[in-house]
N, CA, C and O atoms as CSV, one atom per row, in Angstrom:
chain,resi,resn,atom,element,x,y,z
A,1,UNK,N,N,85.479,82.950,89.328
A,1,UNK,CA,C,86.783,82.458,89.667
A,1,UNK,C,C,87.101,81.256,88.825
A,1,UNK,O,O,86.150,80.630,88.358
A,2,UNK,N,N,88.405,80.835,88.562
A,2,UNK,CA,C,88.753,79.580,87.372
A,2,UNK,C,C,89.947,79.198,88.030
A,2,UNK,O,O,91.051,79.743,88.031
A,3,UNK,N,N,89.387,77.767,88.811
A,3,UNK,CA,C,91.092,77.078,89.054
A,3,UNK,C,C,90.995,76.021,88.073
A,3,UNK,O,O,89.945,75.380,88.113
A,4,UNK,N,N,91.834,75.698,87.217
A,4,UNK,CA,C,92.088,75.194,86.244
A,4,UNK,C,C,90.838,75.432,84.732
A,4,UNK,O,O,90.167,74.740,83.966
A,5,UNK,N,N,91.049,76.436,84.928
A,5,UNK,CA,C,90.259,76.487,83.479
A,5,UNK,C,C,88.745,76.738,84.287
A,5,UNK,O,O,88.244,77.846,84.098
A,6,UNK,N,N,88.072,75.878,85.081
A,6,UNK,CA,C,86.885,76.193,85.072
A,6,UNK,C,C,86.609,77.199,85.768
A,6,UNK,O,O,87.423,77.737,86.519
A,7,UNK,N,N,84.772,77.781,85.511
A,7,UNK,CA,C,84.653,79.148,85.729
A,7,UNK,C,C,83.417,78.545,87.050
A,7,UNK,O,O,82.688,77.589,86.788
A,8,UNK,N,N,83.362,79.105,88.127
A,8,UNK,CA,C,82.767,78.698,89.164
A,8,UNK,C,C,82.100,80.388,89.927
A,8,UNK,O,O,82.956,81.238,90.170
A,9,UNK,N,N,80.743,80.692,90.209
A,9,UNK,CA,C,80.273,81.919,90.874
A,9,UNK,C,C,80.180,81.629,92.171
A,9,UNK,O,O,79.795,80.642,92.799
A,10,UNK,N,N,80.738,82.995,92.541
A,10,UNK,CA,C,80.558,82.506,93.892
A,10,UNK,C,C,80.059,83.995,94.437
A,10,UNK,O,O,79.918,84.934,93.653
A,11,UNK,N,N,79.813,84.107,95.831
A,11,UNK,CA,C,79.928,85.264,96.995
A,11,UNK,C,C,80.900,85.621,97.719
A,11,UNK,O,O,81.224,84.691,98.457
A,12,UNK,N,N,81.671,86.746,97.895
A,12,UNK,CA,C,82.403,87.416,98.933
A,12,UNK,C,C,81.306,87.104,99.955
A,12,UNK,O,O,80.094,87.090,99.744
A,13,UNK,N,N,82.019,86.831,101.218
A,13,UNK,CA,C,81.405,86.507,102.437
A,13,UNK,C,C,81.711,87.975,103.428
A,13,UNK,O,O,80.935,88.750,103.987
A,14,UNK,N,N,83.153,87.926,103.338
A,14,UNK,CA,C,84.193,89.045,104.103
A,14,UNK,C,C,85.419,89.566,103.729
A,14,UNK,O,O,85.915,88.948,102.787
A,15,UNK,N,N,86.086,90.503,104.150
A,15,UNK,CA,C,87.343,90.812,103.209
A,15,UNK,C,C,88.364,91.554,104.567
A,15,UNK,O,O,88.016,92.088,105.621
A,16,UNK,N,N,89.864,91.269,103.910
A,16,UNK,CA,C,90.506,91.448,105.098
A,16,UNK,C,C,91.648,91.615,104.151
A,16,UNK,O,O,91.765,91.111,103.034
A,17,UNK,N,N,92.656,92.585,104.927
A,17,UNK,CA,C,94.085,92.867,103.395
A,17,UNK,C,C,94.708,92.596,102.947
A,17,UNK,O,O,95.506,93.226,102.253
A,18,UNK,N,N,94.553,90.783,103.291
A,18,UNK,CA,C,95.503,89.757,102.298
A,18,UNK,C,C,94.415,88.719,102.320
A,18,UNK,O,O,94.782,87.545,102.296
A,19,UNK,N,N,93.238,88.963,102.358
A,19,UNK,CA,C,92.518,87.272,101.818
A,19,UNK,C,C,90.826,87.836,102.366
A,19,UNK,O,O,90.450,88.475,103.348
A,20,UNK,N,N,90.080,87.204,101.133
A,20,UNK,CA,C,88.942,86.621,100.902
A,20,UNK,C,C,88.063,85.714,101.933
A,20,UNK,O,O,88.733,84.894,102.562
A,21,UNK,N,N,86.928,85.733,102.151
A,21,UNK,CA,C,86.171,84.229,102.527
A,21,UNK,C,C,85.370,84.535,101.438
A,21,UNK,O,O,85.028,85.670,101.106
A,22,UNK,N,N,85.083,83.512,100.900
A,22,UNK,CA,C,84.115,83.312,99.618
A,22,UNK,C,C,82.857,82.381,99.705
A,22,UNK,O,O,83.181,81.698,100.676
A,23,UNK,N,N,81.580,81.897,99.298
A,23,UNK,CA,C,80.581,81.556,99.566
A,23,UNK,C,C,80.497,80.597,98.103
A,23,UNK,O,O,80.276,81.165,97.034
A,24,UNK,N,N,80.680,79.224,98.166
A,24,UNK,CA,C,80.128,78.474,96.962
A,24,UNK,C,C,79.854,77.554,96.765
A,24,UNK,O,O,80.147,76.726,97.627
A,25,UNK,N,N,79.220,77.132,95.693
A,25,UNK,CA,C,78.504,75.921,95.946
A,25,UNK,C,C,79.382,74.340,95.646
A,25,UNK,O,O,78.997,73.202,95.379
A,26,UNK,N,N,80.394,74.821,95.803
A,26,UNK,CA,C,81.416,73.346,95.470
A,26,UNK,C,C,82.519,73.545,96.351
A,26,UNK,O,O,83.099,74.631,96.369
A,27,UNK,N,N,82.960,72.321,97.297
A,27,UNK,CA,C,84.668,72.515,97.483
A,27,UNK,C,C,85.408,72.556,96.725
A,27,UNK,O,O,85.111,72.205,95.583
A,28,UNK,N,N,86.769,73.031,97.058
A,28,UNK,CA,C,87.682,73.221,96.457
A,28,UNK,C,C,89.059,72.980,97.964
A,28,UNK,O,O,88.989,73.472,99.091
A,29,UNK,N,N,90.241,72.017,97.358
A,29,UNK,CA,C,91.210,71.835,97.956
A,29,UNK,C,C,91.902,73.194,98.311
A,29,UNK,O,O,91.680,74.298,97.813
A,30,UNK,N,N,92.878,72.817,99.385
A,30,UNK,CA,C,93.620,73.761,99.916
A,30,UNK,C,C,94.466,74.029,99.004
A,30,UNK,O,O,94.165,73.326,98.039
A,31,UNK,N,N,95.698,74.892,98.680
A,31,UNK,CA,C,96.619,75.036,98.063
A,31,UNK,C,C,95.994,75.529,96.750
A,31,UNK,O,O,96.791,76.289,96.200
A,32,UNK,N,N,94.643,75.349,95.907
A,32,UNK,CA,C,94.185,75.533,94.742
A,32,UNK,C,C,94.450,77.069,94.490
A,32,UNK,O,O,94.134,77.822,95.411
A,33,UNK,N,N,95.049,77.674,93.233
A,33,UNK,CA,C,95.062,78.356,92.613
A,33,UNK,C,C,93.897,79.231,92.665
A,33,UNK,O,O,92.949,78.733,93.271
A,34,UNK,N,N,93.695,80.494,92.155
A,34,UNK,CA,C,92.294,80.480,91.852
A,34,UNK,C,C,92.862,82.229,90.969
A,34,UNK,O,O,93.836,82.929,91.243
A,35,UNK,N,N,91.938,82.407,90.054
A,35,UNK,CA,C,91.955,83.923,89.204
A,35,UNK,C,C,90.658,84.649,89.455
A,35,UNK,O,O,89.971,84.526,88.441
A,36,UNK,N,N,90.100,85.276,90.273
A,36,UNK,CA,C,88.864,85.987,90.891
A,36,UNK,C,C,89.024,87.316,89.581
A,36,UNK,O,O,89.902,87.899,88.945
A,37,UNK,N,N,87.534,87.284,89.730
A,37,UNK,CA,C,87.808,88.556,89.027
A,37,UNK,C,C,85.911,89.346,89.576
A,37,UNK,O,O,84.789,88.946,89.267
A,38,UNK,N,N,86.328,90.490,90.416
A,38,UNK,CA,C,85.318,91.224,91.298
A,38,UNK,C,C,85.636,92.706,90.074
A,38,UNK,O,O,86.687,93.157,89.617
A,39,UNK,N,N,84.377,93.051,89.907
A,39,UNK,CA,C,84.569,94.482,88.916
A,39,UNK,C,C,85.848,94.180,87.810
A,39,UNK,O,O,86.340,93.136,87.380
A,40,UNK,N,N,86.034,95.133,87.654
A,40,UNK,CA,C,86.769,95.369,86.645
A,40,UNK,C,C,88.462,94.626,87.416
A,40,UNK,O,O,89.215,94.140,86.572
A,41,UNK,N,N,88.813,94.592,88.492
A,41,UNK,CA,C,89.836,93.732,89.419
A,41,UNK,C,C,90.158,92.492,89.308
A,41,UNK,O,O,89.306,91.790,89.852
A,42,UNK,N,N,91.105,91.828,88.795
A,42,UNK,CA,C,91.289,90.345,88.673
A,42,UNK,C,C,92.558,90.401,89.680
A,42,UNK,O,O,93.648,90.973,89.643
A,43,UNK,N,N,91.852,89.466,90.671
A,43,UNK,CA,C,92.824,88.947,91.763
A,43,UNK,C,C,93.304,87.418,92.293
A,43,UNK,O,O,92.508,86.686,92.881
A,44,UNK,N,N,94.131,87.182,92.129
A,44,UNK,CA,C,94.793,86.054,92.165
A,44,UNK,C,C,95.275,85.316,93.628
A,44,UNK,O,O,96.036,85.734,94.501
A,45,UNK,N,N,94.704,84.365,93.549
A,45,UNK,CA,C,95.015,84.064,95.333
A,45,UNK,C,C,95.165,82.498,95.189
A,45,UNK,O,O,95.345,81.827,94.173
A,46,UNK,N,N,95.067,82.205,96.207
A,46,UNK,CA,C,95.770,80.539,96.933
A,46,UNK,C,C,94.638,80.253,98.177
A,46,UNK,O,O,94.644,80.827,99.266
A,47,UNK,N,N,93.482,79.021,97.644
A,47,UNK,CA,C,93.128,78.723,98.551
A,47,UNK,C,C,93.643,77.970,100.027
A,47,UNK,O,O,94.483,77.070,100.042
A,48,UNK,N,N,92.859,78.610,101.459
A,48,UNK,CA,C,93.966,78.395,102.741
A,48,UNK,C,C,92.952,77.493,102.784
A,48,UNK,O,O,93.416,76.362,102.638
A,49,UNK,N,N,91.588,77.491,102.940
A,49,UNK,CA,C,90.668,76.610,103.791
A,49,UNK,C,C,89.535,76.187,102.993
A,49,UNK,O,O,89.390,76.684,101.876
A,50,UNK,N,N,88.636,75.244,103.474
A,50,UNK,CA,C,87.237,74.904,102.230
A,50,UNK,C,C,86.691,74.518,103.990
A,50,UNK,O,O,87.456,73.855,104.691
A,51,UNK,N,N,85.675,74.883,104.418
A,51,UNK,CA,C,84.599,74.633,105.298
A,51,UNK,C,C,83.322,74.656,105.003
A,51,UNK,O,O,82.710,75.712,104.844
A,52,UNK,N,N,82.745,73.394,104.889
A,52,UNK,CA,C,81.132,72.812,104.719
A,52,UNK,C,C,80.607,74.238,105.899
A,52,UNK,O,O,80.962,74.708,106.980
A,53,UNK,N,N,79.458,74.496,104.734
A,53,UNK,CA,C,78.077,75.896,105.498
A,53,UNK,C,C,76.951,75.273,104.597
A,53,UNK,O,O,76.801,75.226,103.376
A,54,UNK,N,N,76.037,74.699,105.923
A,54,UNK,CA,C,74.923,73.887,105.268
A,54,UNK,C,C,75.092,73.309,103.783
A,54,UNK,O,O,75.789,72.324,103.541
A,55,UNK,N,N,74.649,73.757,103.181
A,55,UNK,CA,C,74.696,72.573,102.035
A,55,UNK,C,C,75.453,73.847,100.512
A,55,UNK,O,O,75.130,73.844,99.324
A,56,UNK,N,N,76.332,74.626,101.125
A,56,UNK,CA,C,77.451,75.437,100.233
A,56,UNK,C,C,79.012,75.536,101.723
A,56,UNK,O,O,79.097,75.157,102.892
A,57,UNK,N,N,79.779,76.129,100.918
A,57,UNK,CA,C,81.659,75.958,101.099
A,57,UNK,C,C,81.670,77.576,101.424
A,57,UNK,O,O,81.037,78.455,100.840
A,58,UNK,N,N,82.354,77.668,102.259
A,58,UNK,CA,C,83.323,78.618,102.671
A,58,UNK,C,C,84.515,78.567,102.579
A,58,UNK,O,O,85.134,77.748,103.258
A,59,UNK,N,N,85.160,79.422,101.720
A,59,UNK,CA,C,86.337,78.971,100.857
A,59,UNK,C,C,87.077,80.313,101.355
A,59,UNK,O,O,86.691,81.432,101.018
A,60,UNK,N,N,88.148,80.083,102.170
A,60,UNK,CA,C,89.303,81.214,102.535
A,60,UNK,C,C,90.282,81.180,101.765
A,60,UNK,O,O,90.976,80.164,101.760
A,61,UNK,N,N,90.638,82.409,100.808
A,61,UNK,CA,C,91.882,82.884,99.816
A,61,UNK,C,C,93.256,83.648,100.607
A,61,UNK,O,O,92.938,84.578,101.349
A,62,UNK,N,N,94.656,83.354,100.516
A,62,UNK,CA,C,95.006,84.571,100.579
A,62,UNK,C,C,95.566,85.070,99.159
A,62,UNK,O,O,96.051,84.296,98.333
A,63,UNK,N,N,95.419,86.698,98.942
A,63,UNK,CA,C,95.276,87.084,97.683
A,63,UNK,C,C,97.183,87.229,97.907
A,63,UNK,O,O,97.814,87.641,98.881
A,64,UNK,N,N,97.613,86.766,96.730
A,64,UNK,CA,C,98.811,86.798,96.157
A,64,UNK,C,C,98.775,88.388,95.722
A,64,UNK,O,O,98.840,89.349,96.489
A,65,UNK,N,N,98.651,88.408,94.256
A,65,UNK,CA,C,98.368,90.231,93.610
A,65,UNK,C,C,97.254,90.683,93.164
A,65,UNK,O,O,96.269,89.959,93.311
A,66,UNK,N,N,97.160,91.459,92.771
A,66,UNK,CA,C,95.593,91.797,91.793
A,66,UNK,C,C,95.977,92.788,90.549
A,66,UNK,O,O,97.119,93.196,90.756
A,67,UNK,N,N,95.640,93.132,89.772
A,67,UNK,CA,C,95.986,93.741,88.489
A,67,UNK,C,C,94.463,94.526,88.262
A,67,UNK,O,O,93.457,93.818,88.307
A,68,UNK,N,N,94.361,95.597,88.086
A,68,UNK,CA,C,93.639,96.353,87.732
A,68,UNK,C,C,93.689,97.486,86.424
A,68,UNK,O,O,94.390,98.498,86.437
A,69,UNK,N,N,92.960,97.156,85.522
A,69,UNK,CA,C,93.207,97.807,84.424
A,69,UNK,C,C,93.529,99.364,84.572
A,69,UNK,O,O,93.034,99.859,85.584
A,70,UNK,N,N,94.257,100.228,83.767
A,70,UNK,CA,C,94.641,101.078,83.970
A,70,UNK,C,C,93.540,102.850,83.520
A,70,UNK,O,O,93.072,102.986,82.389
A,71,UNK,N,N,93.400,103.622,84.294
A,71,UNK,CA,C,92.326,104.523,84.174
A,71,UNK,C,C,92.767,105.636,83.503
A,71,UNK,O,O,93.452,106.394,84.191
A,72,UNK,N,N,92.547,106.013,82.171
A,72,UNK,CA,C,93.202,106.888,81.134
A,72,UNK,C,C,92.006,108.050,80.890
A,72,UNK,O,O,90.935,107.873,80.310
A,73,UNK,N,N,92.435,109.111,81.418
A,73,UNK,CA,C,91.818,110.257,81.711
A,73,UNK,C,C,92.061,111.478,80.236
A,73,UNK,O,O,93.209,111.740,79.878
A,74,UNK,N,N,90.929,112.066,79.573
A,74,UNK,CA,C,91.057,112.367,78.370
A,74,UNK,C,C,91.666,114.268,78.757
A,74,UNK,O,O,91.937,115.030,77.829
């Protein structure tokens, strides 16, 4: 994921049909941007929440769109 340029790994925690919980090792503010990119899927969301989990963040997205490259069959 890259809110402002930087590139940060993280874990899907859970998934639900407009937003993410994510697993990482840094907070990140509410409102933050973010460009996920799971498989070949780059999805774009708006962090809602950042909650301390022992000594890593639980970071709730809701996903704005996602763009998925297109599958060209011969």
């Amino acid at each position: 994921m890259t809110p402002f340029g930087l590139t940060i790994t993280g874990r899907v925690i859970d998934i639900s049909p407009s937003g993410l919980r994510i697993r990482l090792h840094r907070a990140l503010r509410e409102g933050t941007r973010l460009s996920l990119v799971l498989g070949d899927e780059r999805i774009f969301a708006v962090v809602r929440y950042c909650a301390a989990v022992e000594n890593k963040f639980d970071v709730g997205v809701r996903i704005q769109y996602a763009v998925r490259p297109e599958r060209v069959s011969a």
